[in-house]
Residue frames as a rotation matrix with the C-alpha (Angstrom) as fourth column:
UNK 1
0.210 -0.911 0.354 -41.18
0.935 0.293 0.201 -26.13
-0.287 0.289 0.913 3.35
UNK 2
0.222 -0.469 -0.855 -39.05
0.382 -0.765 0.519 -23.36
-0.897 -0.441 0.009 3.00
UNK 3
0.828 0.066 -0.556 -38.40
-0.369 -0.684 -0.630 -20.66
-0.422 0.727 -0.542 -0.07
UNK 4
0.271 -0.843 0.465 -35.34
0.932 0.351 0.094 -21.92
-0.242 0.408 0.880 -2.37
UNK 5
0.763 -0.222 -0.607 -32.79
-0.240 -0.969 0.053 -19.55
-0.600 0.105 -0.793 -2.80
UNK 6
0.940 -0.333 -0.072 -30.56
0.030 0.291 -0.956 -19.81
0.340 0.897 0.284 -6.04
UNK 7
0.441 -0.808 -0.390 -26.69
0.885 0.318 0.340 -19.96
-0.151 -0.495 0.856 -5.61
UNK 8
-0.175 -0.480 0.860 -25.91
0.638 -0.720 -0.272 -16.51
0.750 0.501 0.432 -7.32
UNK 9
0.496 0.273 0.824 -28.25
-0.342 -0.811 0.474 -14.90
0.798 -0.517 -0.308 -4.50
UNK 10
0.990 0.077 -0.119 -26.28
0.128 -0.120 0.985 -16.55
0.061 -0.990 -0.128 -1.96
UNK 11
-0.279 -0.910 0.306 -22.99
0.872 -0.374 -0.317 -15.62
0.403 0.178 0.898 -3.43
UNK 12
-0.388 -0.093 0.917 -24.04
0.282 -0.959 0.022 -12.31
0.877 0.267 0.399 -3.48
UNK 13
0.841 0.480 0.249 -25.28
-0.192 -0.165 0.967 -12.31
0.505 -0.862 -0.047 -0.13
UNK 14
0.766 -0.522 -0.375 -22.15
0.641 0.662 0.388 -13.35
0.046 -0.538 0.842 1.11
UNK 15
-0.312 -0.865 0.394 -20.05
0.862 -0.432 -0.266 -11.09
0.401 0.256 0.880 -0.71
UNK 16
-0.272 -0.126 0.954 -21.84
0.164 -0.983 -0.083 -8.37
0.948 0.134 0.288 0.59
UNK 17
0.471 0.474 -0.744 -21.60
0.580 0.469 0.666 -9.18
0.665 -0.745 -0.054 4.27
UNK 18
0.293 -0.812 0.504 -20.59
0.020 -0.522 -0.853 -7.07
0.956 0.260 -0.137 6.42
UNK 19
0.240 -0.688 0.684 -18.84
-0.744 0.323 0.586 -8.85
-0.624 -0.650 -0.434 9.75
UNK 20
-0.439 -0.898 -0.039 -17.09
-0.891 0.441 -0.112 -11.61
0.118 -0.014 -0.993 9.95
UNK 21
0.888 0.357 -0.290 -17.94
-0.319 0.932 0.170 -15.27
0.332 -0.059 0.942 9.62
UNK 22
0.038 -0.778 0.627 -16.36
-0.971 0.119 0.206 -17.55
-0.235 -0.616 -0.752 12.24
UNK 23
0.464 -0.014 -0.886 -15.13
-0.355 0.913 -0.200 -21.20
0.812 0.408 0.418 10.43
UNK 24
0.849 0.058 0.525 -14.64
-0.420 0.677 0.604 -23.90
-0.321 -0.734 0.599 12.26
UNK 25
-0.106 -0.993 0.060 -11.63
-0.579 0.111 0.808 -25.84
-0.808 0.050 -0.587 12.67
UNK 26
-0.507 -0.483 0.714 -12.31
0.343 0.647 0.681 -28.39
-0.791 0.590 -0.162 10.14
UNK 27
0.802 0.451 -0.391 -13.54
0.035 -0.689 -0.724 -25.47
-0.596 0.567 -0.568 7.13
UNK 28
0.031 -0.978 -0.204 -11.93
0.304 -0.186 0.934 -25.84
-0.952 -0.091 0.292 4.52
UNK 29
0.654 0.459 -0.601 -11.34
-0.390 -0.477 -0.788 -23.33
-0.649 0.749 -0.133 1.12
UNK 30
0.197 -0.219 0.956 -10.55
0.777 0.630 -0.016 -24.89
-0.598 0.745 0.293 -2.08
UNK 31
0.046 -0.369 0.928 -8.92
0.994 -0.079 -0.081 -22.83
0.103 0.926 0.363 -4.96
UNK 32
0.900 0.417 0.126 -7.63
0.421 -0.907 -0.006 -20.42
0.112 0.058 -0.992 -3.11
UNK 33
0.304 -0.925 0.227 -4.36
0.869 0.172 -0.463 -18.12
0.390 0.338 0.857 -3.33
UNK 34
0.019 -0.180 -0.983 -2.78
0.960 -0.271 0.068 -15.66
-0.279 -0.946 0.168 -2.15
UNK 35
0.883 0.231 -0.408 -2.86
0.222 -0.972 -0.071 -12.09
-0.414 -0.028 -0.910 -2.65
UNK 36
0.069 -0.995 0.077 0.28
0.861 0.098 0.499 -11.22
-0.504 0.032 0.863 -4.60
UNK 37
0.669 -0.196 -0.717 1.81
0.084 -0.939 0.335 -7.79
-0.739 -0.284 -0.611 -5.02
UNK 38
-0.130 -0.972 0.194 4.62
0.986 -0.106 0.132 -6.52
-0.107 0.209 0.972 -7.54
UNK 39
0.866 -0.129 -0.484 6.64
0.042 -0.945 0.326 -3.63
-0.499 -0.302 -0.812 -6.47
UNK 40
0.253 -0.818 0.517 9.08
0.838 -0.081 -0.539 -2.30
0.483 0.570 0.665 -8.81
UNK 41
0.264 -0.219 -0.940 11.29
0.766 -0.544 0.342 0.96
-0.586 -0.810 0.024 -8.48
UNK 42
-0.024 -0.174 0.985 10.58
0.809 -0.582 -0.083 2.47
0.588 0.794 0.154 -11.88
UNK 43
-0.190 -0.269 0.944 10.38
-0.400 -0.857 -0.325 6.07
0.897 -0.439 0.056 -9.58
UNK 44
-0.734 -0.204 0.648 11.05
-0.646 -0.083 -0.758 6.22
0.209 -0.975 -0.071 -5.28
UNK 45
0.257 0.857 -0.447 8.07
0.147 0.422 0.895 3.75
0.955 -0.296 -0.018 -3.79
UNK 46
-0.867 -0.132 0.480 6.99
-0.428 -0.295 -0.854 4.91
0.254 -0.946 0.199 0.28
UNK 47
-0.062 0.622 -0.781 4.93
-0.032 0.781 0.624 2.24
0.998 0.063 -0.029 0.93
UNK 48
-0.708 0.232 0.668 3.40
-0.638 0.198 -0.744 1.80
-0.305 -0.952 0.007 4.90
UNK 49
-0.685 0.410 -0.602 1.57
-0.123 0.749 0.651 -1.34
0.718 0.520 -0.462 4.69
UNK 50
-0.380 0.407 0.831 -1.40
-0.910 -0.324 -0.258 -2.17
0.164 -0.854 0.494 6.94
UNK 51
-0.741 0.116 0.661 -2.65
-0.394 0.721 -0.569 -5.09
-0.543 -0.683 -0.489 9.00
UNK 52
0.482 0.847 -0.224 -5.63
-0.441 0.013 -0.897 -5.74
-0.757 0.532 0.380 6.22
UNK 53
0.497 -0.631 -0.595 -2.46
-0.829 -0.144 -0.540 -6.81
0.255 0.762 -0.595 3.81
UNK 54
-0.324 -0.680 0.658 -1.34
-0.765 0.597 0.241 -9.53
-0.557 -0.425 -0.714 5.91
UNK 55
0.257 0.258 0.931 -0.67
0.259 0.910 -0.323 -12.53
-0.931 0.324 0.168 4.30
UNK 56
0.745 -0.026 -0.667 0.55
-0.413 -0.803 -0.431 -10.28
-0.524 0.596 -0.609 1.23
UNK 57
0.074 -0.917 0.392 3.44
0.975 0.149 0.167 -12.08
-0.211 0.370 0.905 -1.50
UNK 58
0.657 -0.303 -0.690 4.94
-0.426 -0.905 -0.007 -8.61
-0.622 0.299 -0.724 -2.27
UNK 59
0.234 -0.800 0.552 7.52
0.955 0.297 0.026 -9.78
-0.184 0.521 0.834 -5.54
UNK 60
0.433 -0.652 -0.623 10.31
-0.353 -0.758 0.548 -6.71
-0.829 -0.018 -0.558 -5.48
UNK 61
0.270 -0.558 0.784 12.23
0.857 -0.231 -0.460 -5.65
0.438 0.797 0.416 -9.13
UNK 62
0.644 -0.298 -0.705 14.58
0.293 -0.755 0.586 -3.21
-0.707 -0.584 -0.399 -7.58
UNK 63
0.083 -0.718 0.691 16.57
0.984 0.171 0.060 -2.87
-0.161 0.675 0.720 -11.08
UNK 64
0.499 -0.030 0.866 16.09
0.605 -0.703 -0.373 0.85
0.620 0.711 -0.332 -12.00
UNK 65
-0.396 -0.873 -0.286 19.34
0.813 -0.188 -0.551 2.73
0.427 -0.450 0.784 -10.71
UNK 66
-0.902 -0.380 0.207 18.97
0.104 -0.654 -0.749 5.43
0.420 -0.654 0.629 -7.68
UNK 67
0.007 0.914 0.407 15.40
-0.902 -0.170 0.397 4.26
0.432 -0.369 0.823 -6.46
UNK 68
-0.918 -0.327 0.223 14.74
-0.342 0.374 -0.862 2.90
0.199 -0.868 -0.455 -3.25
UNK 69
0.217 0.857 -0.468 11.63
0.088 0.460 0.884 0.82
0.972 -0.233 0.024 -1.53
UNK 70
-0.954 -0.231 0.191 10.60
-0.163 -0.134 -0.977 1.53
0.251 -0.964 0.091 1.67
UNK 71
0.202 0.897 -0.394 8.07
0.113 0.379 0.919 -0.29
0.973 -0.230 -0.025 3.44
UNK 72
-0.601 -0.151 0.785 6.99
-0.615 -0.539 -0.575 0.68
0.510 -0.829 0.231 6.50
UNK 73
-0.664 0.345 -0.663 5.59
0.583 0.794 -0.172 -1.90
0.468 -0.501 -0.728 8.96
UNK 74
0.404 0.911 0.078 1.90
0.160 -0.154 0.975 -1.57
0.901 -0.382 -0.208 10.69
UNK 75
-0.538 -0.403 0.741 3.59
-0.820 0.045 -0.571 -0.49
0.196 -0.914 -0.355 14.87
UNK 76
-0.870 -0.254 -0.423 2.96
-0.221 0.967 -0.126 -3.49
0.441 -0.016 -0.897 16.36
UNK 77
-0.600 0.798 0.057 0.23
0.012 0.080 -0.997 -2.61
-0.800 -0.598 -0.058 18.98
UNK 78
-0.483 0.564 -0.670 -2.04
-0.590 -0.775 -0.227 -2.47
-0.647 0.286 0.707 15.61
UNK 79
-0.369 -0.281 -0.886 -0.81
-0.916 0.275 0.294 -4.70
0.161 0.920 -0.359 13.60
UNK 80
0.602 0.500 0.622 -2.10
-0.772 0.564 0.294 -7.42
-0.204 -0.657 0.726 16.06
UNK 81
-0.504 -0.582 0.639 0.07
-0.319 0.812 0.488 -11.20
-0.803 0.042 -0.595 16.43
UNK 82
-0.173 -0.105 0.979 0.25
0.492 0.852 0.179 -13.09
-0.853 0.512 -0.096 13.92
UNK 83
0.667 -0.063 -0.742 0.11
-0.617 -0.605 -0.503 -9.76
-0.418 0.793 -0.443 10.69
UNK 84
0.307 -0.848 0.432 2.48
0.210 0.504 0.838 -11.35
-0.928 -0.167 0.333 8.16
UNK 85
0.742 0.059 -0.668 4.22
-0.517 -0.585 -0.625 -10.14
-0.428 0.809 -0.403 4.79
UNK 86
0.279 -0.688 0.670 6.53
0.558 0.684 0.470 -12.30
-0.782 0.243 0.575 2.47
UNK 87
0.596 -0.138 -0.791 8.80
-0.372 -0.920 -0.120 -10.83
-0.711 0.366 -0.600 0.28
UNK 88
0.255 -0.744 0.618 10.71
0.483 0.651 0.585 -12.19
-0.838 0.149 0.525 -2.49
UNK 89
-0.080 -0.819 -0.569 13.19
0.037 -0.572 0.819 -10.97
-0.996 0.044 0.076 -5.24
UNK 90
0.703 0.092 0.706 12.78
0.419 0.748 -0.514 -11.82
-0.575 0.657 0.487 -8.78
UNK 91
0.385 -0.856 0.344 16.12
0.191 -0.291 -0.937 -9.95
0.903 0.427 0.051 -10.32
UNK 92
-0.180 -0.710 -0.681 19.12
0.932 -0.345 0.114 -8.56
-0.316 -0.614 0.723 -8.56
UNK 93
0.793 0.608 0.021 18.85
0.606 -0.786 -0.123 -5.27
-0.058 0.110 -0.992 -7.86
UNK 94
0.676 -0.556 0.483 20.86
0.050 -0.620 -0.783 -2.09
0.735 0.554 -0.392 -9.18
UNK 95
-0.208 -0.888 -0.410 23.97
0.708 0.153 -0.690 -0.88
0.675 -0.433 0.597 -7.27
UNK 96
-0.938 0.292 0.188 21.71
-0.347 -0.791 -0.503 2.37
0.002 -0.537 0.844 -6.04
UNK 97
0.236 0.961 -0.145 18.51
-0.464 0.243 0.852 0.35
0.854 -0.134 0.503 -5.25
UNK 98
-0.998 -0.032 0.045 18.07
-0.054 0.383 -0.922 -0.41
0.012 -0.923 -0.384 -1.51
UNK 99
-0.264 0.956 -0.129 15.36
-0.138 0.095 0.986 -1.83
0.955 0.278 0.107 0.12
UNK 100
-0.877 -0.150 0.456 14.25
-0.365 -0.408 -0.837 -0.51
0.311 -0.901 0.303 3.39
UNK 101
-0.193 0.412 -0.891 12.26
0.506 0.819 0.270 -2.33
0.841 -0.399 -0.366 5.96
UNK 102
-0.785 -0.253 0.565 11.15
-0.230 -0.729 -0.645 -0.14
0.575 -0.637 0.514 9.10
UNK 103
-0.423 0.776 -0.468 8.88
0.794 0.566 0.221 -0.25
0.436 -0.278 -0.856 12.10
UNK 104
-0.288 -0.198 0.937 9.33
0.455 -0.889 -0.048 3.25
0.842 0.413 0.346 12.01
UNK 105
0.933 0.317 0.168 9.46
-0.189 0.035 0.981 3.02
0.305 -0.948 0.092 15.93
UNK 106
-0.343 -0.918 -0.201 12.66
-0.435 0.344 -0.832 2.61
0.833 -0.198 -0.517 17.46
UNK 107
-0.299 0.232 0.925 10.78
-0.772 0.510 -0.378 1.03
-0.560 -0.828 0.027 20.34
UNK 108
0.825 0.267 0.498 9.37
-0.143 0.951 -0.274 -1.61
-0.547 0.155 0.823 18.21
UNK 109
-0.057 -0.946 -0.319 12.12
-0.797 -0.149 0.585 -3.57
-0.601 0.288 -0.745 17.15
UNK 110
0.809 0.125 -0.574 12.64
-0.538 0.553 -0.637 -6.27
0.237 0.824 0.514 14.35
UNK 111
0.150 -0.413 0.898 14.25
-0.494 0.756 0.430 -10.14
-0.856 -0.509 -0.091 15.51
UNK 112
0.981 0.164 0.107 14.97
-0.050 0.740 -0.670 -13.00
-0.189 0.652 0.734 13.42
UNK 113
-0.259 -0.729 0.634 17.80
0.070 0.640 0.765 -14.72
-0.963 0.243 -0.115 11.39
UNK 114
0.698 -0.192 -0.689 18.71
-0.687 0.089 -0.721 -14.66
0.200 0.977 -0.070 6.71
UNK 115
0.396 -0.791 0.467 20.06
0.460 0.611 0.644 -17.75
-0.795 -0.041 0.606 6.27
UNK 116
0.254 -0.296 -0.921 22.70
-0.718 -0.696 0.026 -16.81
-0.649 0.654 -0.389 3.90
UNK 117
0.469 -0.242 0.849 23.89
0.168 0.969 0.183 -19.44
-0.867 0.057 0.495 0.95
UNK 118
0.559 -0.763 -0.325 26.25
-0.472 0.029 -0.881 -18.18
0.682 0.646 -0.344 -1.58
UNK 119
-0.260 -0.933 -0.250 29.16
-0.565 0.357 -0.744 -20.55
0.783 -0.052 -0.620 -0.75
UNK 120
-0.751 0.142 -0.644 28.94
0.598 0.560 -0.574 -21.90
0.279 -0.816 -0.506 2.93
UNK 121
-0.025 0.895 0.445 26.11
0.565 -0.355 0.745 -21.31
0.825 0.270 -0.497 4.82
UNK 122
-0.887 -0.189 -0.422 25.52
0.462 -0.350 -0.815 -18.98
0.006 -0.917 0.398 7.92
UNK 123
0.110 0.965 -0.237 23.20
0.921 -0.009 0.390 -16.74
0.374 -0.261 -0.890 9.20
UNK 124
-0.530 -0.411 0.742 22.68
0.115 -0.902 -0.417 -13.15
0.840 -0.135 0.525 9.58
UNK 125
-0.158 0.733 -0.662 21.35
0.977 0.212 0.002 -12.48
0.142 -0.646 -0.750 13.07
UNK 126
-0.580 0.201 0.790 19.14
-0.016 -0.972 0.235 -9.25
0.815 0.124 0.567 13.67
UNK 127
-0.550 -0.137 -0.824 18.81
0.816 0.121 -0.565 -8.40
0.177 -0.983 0.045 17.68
UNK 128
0.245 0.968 -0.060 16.43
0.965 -0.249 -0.079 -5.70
-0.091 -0.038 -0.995 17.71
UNK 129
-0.582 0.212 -0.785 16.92
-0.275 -0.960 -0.055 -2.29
-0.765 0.184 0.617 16.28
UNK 130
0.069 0.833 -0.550 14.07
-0.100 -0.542 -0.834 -0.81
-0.993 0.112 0.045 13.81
UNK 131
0.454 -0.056 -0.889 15.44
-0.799 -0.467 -0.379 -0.81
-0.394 0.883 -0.256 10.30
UNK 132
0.114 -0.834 0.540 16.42
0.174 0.552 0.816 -3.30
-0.978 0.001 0.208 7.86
UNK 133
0.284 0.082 -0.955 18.14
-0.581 -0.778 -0.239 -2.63
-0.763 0.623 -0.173 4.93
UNK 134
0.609 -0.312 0.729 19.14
0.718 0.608 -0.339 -4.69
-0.338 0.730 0.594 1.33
UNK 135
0.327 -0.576 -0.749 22.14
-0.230 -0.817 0.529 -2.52
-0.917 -0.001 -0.400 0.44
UNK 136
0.821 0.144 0.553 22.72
0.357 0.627 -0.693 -2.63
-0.447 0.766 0.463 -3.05
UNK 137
0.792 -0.593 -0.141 25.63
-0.502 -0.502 -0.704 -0.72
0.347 0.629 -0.696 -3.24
UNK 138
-0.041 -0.736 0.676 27.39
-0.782 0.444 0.437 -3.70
-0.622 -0.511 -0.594 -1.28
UNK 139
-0.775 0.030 0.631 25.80
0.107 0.991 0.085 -6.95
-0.623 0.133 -0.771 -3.17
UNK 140
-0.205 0.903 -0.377 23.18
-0.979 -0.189 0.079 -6.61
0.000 0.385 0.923 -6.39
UNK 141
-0.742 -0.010 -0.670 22.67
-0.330 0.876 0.352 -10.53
0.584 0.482 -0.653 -5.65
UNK 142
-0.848 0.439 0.297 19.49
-0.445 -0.284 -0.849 -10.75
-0.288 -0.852 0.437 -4.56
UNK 143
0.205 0.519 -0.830 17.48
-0.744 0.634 0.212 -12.83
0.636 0.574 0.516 -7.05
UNK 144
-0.062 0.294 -0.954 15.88
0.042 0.956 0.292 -15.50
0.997 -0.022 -0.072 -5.00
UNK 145
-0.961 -0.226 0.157 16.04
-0.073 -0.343 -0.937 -13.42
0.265 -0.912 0.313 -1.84
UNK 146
0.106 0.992 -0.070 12.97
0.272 0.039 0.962 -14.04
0.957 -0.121 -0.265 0.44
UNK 147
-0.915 -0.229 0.333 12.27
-0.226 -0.394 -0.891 -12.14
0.335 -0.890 0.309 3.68
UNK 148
-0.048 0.938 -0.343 9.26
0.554 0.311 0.772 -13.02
0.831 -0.153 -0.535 6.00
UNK 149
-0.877 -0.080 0.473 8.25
-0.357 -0.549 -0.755 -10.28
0.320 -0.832 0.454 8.69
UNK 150
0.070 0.888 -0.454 5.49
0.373 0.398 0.838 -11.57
0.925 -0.228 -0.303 11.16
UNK 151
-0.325 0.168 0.931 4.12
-0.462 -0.887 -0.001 -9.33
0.825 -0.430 0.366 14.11
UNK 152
-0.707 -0.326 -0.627 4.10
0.338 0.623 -0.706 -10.62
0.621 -0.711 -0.330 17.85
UNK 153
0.313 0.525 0.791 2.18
0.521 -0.791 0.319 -7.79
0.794 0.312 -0.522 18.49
UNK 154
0.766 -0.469 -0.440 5.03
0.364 -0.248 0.898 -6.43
-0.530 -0.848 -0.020 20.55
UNK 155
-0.184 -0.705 -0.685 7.90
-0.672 -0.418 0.611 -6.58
-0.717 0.573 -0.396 17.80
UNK 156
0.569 0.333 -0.752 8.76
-0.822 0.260 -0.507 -7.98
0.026 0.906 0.422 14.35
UNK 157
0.319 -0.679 0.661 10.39
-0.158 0.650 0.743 -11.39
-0.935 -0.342 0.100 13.59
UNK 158
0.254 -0.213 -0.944 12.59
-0.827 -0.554 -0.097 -11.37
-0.502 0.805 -0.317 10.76
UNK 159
0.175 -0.584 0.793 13.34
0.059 0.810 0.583 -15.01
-0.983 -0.055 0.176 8.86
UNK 160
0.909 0.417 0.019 14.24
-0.115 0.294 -0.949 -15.99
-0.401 0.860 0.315 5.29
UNK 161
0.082 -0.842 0.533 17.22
0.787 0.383 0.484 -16.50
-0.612 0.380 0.694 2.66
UNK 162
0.811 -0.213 -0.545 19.53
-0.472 -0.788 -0.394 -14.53
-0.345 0.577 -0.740 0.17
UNK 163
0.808 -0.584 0.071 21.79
0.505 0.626 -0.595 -16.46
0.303 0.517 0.801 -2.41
UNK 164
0.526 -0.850 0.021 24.80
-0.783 -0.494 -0.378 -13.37
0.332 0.183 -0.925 -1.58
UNK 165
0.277 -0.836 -0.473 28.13
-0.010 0.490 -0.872 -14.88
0.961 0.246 0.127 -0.63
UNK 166
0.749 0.081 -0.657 28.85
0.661 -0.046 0.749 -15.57
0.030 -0.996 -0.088 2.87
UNK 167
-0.257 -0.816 -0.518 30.97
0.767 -0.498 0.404 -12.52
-0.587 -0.293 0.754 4.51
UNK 168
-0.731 0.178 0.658 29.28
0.530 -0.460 0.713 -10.43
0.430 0.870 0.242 1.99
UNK 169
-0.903 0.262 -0.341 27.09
0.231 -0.374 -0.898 -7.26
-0.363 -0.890 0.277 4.04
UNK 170
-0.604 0.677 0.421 23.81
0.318 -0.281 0.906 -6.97
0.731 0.681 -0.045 1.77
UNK 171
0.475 0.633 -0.611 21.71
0.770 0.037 0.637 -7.19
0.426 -0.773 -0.470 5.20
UNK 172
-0.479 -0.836 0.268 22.20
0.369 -0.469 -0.802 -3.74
0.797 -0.285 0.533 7.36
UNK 173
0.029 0.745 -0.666 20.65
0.890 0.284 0.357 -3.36
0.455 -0.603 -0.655 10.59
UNK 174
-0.847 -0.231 0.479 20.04
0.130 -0.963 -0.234 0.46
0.515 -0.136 0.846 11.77
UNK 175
-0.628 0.427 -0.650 17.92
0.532 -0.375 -0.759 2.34
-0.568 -0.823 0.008 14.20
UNK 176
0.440 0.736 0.514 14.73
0.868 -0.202 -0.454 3.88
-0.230 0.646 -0.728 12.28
UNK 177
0.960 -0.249 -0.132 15.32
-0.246 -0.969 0.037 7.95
-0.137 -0.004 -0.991 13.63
């Protein structure tokens, strides 16, 4: 019969593995959560995020007046299918606080649909240029905004919601350069 090994050494064997363990489909992890981020805009934030980050809740406070977020996306050939990043609001943000979205590629472009739902609903649709923006000098209603970007590894797809008012431009779609 074989040596016992205690449970701390095989924690600690584990944690300090270094490939990958491949789980089977029916693995499953108990009391886990997600990774969660908060980005504020107490000064400028130039943020390029990277494929190690997927799966990221970023929570955005965009309240402090002439400072911007900019997150650069992973180019796509890197970022590999299925990279994903969830964003969500937790205040409305100043009248000079934007929040910039880029694949800093005008070839890779960025798809997808914001349902909108102040008043009636609708949908913003974004057809593929490079840049999206949260303009805050159009709409500071952005509490409860969520954005999801997930990587095809070709381009981004853009889905999620914003409370603004329908007919209201908070969403601006631009070319990166």
């Amino acid at each position: 019969m074989g040596k016992r090994i205690g449970m701390a050494r095989i924690e600690a064997l584990l944690e300090n593995l270094k490939r990958e363990i491949n789980w089977g489909p029916e693995t499953s992890f108990k009391g886990t959560a997600r990774r969660v981020e908060a980005i504020t805009n107490a000064s400028a934030v130039a943020r390029t995020l990277t494929k190690e980050e997927s799966g990221t809740l970023f929570t955005i406070t965009n309240t402090t007046a002439d400072n911007n977020i900019t997150f650069t996306l992973p180019t796509a050939a890197t970022a590999l299918a299925g990279v994903t990043y969830e964003f969500v609001f937790l205040a409305n943000c100043d009248d000079d606080a934007d929040v910039i979205w880029t694949t800093g590629a005008n070839g890779t472009d960025i798809y997808g649909y914001i349902v909108t739902g102040g008043a009636n609903s609708t949908l913003d649709d974004f057809d593929g240029l490079s840049k999206i923006t949260v303009d805050g000098s159009v709409a500071q209603t952005t509490e409860g905004s969520r954005f999801t970007f997930m990587c095809d590894g070709v381009n981004w797809h853009l889905s999620g919601y914003t409370p603004t008012v329908v007919g209201t431009v908070l969403l601006v779609e631009s070319a990166s350069a």
